[in-house]
mmCIF entry with sequence, helices, sheets and N, C-alpha, C, O atoms, coordinates in Angstrom:
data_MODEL
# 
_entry.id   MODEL 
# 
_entity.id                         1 
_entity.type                       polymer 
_entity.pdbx_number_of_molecules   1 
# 
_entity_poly.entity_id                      1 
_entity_poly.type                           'polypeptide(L)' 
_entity_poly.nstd_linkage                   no 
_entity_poly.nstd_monomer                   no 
_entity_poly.pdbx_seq_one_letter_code       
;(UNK)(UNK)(UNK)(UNK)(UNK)(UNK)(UNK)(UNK)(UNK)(UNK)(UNK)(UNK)(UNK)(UNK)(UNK)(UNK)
(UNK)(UNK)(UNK)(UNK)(UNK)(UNK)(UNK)(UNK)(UNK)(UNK)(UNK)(UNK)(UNK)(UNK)(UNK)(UNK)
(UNK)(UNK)(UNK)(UNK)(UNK)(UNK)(UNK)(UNK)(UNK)(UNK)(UNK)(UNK)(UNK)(UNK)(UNK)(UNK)
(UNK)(UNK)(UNK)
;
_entity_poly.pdbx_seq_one_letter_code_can   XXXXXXXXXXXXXXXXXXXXXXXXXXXXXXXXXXXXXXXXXXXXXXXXXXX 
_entity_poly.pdbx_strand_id                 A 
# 
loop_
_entity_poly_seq.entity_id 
_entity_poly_seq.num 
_entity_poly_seq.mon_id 
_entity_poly_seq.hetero 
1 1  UNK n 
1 2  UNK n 
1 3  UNK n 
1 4  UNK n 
1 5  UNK n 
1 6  UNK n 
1 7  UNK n 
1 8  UNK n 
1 9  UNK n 
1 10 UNK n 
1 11 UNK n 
1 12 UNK n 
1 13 UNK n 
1 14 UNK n 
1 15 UNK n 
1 16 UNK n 
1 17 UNK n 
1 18 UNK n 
1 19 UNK n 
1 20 UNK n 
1 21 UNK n 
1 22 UNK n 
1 23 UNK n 
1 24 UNK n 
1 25 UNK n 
1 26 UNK n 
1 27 UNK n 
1 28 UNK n 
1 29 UNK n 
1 30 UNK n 
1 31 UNK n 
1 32 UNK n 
1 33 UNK n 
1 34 UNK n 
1 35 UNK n 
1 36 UNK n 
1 37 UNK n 
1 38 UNK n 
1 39 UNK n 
1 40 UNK n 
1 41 UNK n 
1 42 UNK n 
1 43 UNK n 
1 44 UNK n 
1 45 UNK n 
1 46 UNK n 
1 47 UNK n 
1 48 UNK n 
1 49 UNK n 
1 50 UNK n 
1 51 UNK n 
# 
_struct_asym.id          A 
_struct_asym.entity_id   1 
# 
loop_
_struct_conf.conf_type_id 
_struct_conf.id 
_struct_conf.pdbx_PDB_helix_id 
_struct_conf.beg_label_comp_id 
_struct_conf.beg_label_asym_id 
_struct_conf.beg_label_seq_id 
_struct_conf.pdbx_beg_PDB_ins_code 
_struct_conf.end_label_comp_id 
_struct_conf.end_label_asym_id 
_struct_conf.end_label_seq_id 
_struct_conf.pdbx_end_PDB_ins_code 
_struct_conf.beg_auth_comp_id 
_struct_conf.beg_auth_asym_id 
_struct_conf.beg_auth_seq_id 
_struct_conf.end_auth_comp_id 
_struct_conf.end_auth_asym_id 
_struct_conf.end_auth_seq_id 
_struct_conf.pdbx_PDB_helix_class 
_struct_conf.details 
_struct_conf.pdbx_PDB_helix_length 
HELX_P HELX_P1 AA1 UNK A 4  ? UNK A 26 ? UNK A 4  UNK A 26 1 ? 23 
HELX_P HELX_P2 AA2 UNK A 29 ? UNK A 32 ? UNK A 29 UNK A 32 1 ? 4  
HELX_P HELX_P3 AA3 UNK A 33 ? UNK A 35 ? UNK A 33 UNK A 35 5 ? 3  
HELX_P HELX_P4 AA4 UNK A 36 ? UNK A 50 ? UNK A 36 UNK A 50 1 ? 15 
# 
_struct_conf_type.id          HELX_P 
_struct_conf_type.criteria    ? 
_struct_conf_type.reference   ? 
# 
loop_
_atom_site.group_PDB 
_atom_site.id 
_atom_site.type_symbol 
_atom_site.label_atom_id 
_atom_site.label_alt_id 
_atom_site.label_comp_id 
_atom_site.label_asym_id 
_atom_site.label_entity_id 
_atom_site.label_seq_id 
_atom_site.pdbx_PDB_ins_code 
_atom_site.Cartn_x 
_atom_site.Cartn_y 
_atom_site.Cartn_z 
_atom_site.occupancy 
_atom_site.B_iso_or_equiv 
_atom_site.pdbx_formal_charge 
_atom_site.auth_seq_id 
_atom_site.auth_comp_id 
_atom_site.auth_asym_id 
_atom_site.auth_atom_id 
_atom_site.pdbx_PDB_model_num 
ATOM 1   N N  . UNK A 1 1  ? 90.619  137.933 84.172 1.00 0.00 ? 1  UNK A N  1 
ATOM 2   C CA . UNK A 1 1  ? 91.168  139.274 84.143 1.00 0.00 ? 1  UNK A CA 1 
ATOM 3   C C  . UNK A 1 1  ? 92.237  139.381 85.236 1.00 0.00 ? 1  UNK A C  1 
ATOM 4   O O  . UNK A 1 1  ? 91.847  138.986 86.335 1.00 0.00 ? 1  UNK A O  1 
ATOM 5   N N  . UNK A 1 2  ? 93.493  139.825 85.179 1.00 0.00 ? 2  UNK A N  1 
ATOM 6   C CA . UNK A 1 2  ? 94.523  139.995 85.911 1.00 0.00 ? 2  UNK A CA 1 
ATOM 7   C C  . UNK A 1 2  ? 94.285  140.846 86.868 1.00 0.00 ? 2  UNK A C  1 
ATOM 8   O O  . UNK A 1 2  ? 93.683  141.767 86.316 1.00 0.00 ? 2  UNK A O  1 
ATOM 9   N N  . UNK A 1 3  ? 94.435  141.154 88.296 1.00 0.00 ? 3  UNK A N  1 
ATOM 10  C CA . UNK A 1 3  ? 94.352  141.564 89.492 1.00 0.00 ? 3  UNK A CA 1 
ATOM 11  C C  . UNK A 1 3  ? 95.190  143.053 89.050 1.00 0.00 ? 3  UNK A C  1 
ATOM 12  O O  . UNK A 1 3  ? 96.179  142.975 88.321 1.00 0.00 ? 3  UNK A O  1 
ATOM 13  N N  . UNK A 1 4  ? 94.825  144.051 89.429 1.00 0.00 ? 4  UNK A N  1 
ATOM 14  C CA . UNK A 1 4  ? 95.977  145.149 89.482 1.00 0.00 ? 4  UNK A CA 1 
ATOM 15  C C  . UNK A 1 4  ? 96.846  145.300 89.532 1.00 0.00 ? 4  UNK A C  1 
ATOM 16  O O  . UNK A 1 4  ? 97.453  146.179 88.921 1.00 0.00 ? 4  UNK A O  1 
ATOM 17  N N  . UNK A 1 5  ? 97.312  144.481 90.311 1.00 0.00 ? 5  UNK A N  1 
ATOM 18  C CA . UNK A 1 5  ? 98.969  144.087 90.859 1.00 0.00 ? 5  UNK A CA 1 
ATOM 19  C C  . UNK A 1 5  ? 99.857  143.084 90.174 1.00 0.00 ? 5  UNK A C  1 
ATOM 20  O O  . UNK A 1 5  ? 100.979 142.744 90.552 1.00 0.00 ? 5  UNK A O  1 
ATOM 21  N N  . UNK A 1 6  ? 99.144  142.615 89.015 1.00 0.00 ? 6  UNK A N  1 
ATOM 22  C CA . UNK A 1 6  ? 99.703  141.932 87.988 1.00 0.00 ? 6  UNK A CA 1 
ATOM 23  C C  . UNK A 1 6  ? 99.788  142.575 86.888 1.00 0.00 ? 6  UNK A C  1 
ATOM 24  O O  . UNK A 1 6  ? 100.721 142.319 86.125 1.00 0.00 ? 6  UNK A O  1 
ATOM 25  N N  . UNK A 1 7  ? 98.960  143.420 86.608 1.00 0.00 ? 7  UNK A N  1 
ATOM 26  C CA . UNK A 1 7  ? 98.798  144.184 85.757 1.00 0.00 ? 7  UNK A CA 1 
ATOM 27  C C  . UNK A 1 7  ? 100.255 145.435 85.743 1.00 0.00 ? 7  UNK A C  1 
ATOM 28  O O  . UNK A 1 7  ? 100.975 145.706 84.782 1.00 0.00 ? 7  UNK A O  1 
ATOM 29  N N  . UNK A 1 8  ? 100.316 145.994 87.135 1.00 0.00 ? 8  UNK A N  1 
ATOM 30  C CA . UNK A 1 8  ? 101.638 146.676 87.057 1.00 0.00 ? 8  UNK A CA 1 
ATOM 31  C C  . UNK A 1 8  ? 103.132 146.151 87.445 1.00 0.00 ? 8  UNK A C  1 
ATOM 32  O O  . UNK A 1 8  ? 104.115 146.882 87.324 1.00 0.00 ? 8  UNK A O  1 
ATOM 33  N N  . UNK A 1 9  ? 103.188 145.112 87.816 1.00 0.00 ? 9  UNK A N  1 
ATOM 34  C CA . UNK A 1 9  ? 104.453 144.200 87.588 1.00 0.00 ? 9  UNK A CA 1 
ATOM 35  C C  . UNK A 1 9  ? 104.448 144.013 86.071 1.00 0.00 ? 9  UNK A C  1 
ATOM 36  O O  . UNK A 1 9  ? 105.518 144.278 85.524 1.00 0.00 ? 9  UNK A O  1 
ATOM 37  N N  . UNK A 1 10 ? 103.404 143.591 85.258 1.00 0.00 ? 10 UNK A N  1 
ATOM 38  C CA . UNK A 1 10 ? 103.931 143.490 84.011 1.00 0.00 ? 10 UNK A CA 1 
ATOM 39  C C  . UNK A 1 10 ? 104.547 144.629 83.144 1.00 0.00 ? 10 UNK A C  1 
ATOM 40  O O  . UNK A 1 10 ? 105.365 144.475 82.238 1.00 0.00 ? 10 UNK A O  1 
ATOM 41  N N  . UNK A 1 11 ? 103.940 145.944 83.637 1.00 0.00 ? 11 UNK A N  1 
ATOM 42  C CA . UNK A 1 11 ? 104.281 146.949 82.751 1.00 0.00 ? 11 UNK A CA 1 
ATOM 43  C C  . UNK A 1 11 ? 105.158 147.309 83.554 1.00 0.00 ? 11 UNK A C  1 
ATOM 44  O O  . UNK A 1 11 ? 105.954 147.789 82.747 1.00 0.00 ? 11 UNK A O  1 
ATOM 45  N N  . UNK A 1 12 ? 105.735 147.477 84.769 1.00 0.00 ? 12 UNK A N  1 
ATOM 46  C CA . UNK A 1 12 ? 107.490 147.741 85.303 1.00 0.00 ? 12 UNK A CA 1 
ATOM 47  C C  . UNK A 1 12 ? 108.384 146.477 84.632 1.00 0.00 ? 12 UNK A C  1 
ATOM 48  O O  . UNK A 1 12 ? 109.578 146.722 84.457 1.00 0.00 ? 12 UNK A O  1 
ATOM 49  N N  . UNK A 1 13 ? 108.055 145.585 84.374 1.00 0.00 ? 13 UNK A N  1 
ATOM 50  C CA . UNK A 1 13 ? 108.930 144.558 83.432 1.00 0.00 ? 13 UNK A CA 1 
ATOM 51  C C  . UNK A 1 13 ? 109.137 145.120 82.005 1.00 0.00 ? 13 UNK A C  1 
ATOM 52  O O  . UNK A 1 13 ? 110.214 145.561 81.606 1.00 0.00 ? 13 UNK A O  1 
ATOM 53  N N  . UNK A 1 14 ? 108.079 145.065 81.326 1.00 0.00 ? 14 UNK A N  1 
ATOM 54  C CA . UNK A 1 14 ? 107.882 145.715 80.369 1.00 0.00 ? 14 UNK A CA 1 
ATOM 55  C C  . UNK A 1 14 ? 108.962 146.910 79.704 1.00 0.00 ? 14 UNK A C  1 
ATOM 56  O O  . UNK A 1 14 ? 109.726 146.962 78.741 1.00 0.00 ? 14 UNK A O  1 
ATOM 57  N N  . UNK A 1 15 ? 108.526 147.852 80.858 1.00 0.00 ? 15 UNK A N  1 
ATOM 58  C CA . UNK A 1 15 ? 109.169 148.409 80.697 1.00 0.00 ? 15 UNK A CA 1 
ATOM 59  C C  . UNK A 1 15 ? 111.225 149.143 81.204 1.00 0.00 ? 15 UNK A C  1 
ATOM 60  O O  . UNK A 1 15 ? 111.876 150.178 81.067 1.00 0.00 ? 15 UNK A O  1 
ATOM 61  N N  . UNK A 1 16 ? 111.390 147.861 81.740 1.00 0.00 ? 16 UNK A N  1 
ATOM 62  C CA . UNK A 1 16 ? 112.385 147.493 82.351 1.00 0.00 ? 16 UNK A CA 1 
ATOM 63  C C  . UNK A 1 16 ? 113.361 147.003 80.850 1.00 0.00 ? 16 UNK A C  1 
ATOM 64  O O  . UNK A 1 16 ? 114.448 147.448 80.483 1.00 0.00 ? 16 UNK A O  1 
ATOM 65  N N  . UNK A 1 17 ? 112.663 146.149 80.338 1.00 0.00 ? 17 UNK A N  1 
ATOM 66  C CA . UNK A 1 17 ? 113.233 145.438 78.983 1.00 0.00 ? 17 UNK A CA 1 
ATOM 67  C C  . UNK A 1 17 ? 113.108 145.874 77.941 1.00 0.00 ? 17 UNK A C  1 
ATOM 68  O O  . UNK A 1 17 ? 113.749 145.358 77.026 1.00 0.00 ? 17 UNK A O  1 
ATOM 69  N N  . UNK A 1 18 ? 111.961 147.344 77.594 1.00 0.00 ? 18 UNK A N  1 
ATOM 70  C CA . UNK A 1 18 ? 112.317 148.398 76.473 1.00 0.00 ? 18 UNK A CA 1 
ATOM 71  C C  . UNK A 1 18 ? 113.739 149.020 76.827 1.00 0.00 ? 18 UNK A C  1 
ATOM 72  O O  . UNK A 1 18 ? 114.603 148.896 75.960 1.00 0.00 ? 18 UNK A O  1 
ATOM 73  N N  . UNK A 1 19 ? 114.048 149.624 77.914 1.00 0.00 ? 19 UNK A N  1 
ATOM 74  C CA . UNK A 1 19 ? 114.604 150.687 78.310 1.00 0.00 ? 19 UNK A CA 1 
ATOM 75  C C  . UNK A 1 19 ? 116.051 149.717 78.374 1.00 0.00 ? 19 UNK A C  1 
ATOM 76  O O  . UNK A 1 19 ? 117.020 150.054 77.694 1.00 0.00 ? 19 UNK A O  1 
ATOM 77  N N  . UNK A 1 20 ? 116.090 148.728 79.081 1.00 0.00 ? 20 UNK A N  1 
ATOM 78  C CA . UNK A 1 20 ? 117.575 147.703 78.858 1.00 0.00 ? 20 UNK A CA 1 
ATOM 79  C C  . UNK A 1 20 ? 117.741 147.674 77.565 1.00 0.00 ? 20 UNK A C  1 
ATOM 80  O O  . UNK A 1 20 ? 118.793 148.062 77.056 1.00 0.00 ? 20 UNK A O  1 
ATOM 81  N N  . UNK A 1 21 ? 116.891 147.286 76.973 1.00 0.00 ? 21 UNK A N  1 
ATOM 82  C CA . UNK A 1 21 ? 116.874 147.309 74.774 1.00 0.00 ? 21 UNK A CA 1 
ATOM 83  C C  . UNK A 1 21 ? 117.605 148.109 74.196 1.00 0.00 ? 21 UNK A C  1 
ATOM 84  O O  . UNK A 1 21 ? 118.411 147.813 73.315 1.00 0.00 ? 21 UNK A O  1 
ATOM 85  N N  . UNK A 1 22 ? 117.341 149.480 74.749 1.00 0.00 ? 22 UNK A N  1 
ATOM 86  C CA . UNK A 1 22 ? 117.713 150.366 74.003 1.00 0.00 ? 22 UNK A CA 1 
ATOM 87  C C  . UNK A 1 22 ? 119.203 150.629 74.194 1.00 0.00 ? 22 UNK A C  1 
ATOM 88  O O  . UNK A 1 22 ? 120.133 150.782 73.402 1.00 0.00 ? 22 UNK A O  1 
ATOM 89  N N  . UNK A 1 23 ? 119.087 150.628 75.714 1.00 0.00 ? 23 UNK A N  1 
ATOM 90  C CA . UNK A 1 23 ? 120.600 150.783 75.993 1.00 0.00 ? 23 UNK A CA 1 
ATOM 91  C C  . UNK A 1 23 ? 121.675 149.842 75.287 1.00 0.00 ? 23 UNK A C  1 
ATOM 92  O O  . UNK A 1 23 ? 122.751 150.228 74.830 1.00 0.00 ? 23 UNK A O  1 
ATOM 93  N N  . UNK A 1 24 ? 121.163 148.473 75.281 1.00 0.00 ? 24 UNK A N  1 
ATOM 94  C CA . UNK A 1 24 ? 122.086 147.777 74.741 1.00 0.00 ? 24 UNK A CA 1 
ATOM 95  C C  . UNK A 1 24 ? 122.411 148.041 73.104 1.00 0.00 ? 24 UNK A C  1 
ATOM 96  O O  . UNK A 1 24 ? 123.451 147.781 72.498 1.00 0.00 ? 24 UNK A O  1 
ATOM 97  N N  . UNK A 1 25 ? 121.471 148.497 72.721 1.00 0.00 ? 25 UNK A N  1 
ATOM 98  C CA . UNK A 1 25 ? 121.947 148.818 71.422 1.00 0.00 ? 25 UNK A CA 1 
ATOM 99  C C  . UNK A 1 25 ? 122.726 150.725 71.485 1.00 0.00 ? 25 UNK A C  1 
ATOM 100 O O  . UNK A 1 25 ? 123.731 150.987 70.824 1.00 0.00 ? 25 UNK A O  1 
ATOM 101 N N  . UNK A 1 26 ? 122.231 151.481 72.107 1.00 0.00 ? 26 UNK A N  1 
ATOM 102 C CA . UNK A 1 26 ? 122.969 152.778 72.298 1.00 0.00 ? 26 UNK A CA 1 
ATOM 103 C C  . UNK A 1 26 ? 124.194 152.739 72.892 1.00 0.00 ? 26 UNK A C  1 
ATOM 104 O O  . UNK A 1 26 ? 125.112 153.259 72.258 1.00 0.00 ? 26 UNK A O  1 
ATOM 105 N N  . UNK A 1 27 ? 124.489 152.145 74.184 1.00 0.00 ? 27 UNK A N  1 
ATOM 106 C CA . UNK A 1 27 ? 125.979 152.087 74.923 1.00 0.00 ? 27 UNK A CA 1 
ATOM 107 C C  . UNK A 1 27 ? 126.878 151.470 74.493 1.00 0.00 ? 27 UNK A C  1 
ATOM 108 O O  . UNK A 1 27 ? 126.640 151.126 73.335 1.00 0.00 ? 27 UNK A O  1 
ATOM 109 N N  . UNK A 1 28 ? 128.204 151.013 74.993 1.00 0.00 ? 28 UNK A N  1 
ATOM 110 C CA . UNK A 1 28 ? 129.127 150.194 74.269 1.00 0.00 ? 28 UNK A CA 1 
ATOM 111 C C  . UNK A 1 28 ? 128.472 148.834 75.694 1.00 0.00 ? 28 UNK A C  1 
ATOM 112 O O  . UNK A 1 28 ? 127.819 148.923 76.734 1.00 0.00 ? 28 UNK A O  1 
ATOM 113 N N  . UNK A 1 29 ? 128.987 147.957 75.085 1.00 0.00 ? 29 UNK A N  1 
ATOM 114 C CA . UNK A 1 29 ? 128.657 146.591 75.856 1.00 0.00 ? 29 UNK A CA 1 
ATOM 115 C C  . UNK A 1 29 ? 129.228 146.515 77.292 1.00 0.00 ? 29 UNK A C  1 
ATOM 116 O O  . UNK A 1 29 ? 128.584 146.068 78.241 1.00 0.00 ? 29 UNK A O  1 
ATOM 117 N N  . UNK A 1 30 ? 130.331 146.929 77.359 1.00 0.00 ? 30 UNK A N  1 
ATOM 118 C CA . UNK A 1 30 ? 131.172 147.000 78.650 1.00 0.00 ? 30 UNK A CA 1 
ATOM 119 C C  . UNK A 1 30 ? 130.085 148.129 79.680 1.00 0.00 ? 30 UNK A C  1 
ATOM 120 O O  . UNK A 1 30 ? 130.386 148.289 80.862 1.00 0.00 ? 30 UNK A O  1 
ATOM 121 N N  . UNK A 1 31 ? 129.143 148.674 79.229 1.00 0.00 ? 31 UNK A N  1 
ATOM 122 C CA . UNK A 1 31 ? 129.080 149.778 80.202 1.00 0.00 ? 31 UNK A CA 1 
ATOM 123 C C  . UNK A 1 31 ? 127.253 148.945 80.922 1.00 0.00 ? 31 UNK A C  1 
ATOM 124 O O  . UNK A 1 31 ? 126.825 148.753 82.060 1.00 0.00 ? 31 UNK A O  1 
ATOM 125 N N  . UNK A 1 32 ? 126.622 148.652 79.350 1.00 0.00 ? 32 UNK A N  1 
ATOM 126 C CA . UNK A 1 32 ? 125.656 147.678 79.193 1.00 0.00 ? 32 UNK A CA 1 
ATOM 127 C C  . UNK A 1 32 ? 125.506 146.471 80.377 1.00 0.00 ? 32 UNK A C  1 
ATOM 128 O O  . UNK A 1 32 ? 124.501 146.236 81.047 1.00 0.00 ? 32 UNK A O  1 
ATOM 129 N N  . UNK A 1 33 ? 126.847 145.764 80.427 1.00 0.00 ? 33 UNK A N  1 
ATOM 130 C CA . UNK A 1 33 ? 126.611 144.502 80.560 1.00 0.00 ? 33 UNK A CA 1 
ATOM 131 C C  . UNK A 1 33 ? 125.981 143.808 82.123 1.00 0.00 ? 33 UNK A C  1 
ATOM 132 O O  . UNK A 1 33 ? 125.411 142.749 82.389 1.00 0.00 ? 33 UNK A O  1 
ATOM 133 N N  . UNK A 1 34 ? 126.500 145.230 83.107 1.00 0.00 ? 34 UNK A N  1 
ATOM 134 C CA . UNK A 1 34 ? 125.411 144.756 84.448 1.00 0.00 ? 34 UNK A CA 1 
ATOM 135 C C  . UNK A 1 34 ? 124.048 144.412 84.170 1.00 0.00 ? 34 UNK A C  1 
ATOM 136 O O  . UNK A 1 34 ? 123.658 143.420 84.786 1.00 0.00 ? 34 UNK A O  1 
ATOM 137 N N  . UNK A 1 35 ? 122.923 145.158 83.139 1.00 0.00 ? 35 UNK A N  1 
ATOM 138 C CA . UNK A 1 35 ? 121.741 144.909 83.107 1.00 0.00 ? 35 UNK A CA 1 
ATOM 139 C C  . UNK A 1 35 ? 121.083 143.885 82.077 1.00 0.00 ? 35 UNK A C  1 
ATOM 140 O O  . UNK A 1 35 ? 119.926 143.861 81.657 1.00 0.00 ? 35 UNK A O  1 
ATOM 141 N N  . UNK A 1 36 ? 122.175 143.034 81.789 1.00 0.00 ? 36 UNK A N  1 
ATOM 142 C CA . UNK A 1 36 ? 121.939 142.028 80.822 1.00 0.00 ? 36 UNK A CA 1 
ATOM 143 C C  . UNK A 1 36 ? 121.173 140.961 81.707 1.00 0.00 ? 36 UNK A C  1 
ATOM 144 O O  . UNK A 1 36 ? 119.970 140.726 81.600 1.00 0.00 ? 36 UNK A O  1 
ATOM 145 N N  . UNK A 1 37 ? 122.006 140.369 82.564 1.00 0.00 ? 37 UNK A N  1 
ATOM 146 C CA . UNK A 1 37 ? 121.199 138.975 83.285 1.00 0.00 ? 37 UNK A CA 1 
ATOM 147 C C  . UNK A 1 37 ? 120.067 139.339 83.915 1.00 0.00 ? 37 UNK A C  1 
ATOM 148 O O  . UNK A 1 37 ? 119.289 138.421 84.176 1.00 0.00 ? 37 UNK A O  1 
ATOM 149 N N  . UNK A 1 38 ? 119.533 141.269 84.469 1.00 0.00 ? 38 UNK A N  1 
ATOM 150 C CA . UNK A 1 38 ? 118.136 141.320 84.914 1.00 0.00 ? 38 UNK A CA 1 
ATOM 151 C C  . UNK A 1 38 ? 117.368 141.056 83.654 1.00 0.00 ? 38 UNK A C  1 
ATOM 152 O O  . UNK A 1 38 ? 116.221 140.627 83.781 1.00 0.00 ? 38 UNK A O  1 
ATOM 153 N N  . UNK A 1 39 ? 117.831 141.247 82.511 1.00 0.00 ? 39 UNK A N  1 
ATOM 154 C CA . UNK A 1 39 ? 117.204 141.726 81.375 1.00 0.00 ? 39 UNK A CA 1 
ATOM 155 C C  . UNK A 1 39 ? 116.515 140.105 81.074 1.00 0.00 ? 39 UNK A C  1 
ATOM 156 O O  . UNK A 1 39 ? 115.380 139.695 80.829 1.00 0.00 ? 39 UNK A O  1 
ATOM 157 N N  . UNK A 1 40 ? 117.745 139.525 81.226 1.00 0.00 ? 40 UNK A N  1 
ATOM 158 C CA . UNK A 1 40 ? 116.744 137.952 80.833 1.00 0.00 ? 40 UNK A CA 1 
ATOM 159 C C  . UNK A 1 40 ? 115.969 137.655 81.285 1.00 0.00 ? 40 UNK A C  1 
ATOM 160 O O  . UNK A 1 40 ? 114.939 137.276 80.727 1.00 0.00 ? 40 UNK A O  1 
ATOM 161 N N  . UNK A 1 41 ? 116.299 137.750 83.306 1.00 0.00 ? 41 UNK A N  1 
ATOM 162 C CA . UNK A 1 41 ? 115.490 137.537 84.091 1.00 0.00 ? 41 UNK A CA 1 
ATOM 163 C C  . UNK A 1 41 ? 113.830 138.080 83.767 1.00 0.00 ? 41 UNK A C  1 
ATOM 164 O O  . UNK A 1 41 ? 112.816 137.465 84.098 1.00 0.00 ? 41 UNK A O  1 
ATOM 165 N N  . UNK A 1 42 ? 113.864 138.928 83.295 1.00 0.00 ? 42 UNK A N  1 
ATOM 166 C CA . UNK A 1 42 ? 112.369 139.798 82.767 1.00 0.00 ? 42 UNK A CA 1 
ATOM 167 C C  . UNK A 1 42 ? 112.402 139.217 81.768 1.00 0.00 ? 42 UNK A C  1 
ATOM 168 O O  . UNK A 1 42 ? 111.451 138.473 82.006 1.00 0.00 ? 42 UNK A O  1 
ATOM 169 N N  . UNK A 1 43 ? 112.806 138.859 80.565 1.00 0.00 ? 43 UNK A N  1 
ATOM 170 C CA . UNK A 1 43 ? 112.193 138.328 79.231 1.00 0.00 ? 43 UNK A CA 1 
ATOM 171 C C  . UNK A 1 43 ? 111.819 136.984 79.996 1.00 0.00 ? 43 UNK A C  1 
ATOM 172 O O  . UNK A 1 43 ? 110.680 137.138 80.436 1.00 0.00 ? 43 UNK A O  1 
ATOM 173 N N  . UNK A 1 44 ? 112.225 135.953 80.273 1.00 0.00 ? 44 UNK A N  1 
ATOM 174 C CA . UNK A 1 44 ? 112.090 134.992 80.685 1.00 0.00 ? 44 UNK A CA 1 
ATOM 175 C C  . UNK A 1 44 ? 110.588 134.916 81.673 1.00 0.00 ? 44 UNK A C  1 
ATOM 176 O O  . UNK A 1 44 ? 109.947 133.874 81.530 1.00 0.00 ? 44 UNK A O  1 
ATOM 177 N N  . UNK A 1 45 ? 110.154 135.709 82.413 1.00 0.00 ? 45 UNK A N  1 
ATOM 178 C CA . UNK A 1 45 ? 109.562 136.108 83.089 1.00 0.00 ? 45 UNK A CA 1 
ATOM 179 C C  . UNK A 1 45 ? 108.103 136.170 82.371 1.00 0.00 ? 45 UNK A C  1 
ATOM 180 O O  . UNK A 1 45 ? 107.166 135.373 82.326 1.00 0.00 ? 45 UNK A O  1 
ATOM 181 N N  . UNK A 1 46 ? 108.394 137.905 81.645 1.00 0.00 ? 46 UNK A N  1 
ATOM 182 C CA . UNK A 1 46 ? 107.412 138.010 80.838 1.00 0.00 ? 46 UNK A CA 1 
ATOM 183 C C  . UNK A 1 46 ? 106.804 136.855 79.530 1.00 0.00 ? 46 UNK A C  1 
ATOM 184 O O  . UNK A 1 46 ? 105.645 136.826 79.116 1.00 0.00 ? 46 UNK A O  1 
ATOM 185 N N  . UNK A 1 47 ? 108.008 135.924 79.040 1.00 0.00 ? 47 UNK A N  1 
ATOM 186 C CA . UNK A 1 47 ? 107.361 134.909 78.005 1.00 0.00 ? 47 UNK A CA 1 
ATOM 187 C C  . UNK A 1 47 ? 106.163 134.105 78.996 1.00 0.00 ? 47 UNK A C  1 
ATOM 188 O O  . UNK A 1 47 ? 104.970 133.979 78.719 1.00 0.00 ? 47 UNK A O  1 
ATOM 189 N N  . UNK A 1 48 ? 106.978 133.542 80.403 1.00 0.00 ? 48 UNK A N  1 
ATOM 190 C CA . UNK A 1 48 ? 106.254 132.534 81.267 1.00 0.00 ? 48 UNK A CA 1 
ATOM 191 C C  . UNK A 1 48 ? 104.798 133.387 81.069 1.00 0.00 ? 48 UNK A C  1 
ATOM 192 O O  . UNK A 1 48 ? 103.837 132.929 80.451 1.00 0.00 ? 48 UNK A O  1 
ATOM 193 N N  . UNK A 1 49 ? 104.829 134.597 81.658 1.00 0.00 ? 49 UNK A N  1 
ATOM 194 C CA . UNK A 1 49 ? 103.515 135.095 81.938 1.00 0.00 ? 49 UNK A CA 1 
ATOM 195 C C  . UNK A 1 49 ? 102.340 135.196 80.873 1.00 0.00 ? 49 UNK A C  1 
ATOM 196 O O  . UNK A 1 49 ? 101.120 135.296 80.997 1.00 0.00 ? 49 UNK A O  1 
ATOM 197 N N  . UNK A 1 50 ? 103.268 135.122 79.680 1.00 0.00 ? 50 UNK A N  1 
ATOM 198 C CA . UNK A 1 50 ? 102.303 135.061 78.765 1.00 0.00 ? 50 UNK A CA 1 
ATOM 199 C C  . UNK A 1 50 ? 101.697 133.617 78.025 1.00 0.00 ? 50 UNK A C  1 
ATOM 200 O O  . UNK A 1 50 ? 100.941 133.579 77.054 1.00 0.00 ? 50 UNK A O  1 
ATOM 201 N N  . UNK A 1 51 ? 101.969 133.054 78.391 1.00 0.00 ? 51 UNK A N  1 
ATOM 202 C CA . UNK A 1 51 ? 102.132 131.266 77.883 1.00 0.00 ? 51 UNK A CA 1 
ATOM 203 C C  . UNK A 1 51 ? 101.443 130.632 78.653 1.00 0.00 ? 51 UNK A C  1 
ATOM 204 O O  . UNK A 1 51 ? 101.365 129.408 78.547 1.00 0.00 ? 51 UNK A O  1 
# 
C-alpha cells in the first residue's frame, strides 16, 4: 500500500496532466507550449510509477 505522500504526488501529477490535456486541446499551441515538456515530465513519471 502506498505511503500518503505517494499517494498525493500522484494525484497533483494526475492532475497536473488532465488540466495540461485540456488546455492543449482548448488554447492555440503557441500559448500551450511552455507546459508541454512538464507535461511529459509527468506522463513519463506517472507510466514509471505505474509499471
Amino acid at each position: 500500500m502506498p505511503s500518503p505522500a505517494d499517494t498525493l504526488s500522484l494525484l497533483v501529477a494526475v492532475e497536473f496532466v488532465v488540466m495540461a490535456s485540456f488546455l492543449l486541446l482548448v488554447a492555440p499551441l503557441d500559448v500551450a507550449a511552455p507546459v508541454l515538456p512538464l507535461l511529459l515530465v509527468f506522463l513519463i513519471a506517472i507510466h514509471r510509477y505505474r509499471s
